[in-house]
Backbone bond lengths (Angstrom), bond angles and torsions (degrees), N, CA, C in turn:
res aa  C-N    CA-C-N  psi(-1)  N-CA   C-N-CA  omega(-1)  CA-C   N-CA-C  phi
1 X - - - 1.435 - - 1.521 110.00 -
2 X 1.338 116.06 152.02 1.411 118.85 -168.58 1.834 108.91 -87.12
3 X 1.116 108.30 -13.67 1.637 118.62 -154.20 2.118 75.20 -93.97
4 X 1.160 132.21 -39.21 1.636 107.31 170.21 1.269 105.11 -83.97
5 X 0.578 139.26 -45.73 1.938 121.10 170.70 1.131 102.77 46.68
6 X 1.868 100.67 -91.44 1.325 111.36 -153.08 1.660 110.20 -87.43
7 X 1.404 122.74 -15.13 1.208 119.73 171.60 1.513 104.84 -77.07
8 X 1.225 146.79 7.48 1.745 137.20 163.42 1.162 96.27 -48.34
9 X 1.336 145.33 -73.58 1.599 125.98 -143.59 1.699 108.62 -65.98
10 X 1.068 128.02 -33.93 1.322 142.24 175.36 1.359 131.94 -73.90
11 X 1.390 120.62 -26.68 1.382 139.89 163.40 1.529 109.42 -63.83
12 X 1.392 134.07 -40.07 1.212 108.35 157.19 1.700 149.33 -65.77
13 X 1.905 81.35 -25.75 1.526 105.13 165.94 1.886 121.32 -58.18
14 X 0.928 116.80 -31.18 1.750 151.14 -151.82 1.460 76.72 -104.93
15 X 1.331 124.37 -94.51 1.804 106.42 -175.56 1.527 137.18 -63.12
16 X 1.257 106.55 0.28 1.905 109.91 163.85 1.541 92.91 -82.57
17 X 1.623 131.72 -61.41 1.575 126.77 173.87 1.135 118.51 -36.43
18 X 1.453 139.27 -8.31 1.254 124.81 -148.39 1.815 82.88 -141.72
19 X 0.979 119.40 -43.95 1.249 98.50 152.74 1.755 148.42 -69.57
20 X 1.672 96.51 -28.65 1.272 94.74 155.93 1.911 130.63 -66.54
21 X 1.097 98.84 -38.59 1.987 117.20 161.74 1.708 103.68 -52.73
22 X 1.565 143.26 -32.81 0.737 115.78 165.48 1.361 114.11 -95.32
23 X 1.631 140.83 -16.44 1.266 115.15 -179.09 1.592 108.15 -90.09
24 X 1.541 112.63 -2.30 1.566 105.69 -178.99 2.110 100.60 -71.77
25 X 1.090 95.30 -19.34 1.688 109.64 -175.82 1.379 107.68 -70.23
26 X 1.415 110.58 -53.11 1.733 129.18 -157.17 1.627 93.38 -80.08
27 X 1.285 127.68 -37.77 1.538 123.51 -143.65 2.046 90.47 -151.79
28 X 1.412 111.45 118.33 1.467 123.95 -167.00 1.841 88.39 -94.00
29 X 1.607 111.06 110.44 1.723 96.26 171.36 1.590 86.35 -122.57
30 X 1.683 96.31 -173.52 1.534 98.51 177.06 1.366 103.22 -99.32
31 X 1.333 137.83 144.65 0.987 140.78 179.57 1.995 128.32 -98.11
32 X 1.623 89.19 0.23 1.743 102.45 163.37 1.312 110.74 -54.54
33 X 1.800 115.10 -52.64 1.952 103.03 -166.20 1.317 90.21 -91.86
34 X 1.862 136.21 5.32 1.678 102.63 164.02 1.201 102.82 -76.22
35 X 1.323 122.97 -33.59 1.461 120.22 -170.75 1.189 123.14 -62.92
36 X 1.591 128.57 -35.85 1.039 128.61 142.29 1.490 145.17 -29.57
37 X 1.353 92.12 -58.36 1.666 91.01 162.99 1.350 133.60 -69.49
38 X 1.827 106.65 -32.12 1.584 102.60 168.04 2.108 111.16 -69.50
39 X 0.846 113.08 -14.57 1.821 115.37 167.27 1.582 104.82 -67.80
40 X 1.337 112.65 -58.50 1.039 109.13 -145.13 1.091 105.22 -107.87
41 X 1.660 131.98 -30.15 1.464 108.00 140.45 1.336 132.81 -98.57
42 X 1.469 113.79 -37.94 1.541 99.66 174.44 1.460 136.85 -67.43
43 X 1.167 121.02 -17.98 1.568 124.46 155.60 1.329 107.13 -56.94
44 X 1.300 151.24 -83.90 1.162 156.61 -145.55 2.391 103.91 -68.18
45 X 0.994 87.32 -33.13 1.520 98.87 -175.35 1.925 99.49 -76.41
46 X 1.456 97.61 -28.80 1.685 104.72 -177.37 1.398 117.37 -73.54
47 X 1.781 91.60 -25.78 1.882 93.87 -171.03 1.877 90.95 -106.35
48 X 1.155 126.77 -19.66 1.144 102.71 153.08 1.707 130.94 -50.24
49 X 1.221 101.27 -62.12 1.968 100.49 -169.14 1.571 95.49 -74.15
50 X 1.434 127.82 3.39 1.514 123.23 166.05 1.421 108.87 -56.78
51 X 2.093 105.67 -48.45 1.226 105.25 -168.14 1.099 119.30 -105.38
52 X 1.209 119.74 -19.27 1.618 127.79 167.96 1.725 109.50 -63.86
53 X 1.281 112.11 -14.90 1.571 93.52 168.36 1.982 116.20 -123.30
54 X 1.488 86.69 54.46 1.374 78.77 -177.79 1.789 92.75 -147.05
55 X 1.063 137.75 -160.79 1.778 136.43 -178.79 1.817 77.77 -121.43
56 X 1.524 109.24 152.11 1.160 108.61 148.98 1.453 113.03 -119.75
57 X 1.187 114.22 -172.50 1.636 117.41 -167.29 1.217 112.01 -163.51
58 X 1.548 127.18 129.64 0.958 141.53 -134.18 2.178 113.64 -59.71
59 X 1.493 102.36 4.93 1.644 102.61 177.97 1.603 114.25 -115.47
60 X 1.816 96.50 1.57 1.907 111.13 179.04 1.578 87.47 -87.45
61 X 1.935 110.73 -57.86 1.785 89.32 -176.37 1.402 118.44 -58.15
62 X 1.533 121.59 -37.97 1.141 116.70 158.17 1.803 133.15 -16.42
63 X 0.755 126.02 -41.76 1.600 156.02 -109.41 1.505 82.68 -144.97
64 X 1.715 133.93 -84.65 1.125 141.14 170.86 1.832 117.22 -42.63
65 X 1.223 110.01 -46.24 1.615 109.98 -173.85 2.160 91.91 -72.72
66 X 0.964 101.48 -42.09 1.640 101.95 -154.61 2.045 84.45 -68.23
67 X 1.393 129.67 -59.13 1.182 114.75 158.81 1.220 148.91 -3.77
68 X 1.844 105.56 -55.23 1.085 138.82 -179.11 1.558 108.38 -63.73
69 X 1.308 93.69 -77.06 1.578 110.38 -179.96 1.700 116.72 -49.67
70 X 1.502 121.91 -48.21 1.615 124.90 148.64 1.875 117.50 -10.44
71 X 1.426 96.93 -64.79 1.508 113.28 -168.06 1.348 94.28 -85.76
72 X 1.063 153.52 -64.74 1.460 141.44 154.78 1.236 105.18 -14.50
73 X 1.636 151.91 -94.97 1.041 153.57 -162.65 1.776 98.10 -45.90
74 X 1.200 140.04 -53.91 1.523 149.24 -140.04 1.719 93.44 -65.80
75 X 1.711 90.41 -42.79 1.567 106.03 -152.86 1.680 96.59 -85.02
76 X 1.547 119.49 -10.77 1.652 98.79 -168.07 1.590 94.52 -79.22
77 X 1.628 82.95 143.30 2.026 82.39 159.29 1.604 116.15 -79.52
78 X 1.619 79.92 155.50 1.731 109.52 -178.92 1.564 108.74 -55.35
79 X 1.332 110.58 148.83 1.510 128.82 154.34 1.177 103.37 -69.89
80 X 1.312 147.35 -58.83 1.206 142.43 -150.31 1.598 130.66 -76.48
């Protein structure tokens, strides 16, 4: 149908939520080592196939190195 069109990208989002809302209901887990794994792998696996499926060009690494270096600087400790 033409009237979901534009809701496709989101309709899968809307049914993983709606299934997680019912098994967080049905079944009590701890949610420290899910959380863990979505940090520590699913973030990093997300910004991988972000960039592995796209071309970059020389003002995205731009963009990525200057990022980099930001959080590098944020994170050194102070002299003071």
């Amino acid at each position: 149908m033409e009237i979901f069109k534009p809701l496709s990208p989101v309709i899968p989002v809307f049914l993983l939520a709606a299934v997680g809302f019912v098994f967080a209901h049905w079944k009590k887990i701890s949610l420290a080592s899910v959380t863990e794994i979505i940090v520590y792998l699913g973030t990093p696996s997300l910004v991988f196939t972000s960039l592995a499926s796209r071309p970059l060009f020389a003002g995205d690494i731009a963009v990525l190195v200057s990022g980099v270096v930001r959080i590098r600087i944020s994170r050194r400790p102070s002299l003071c």
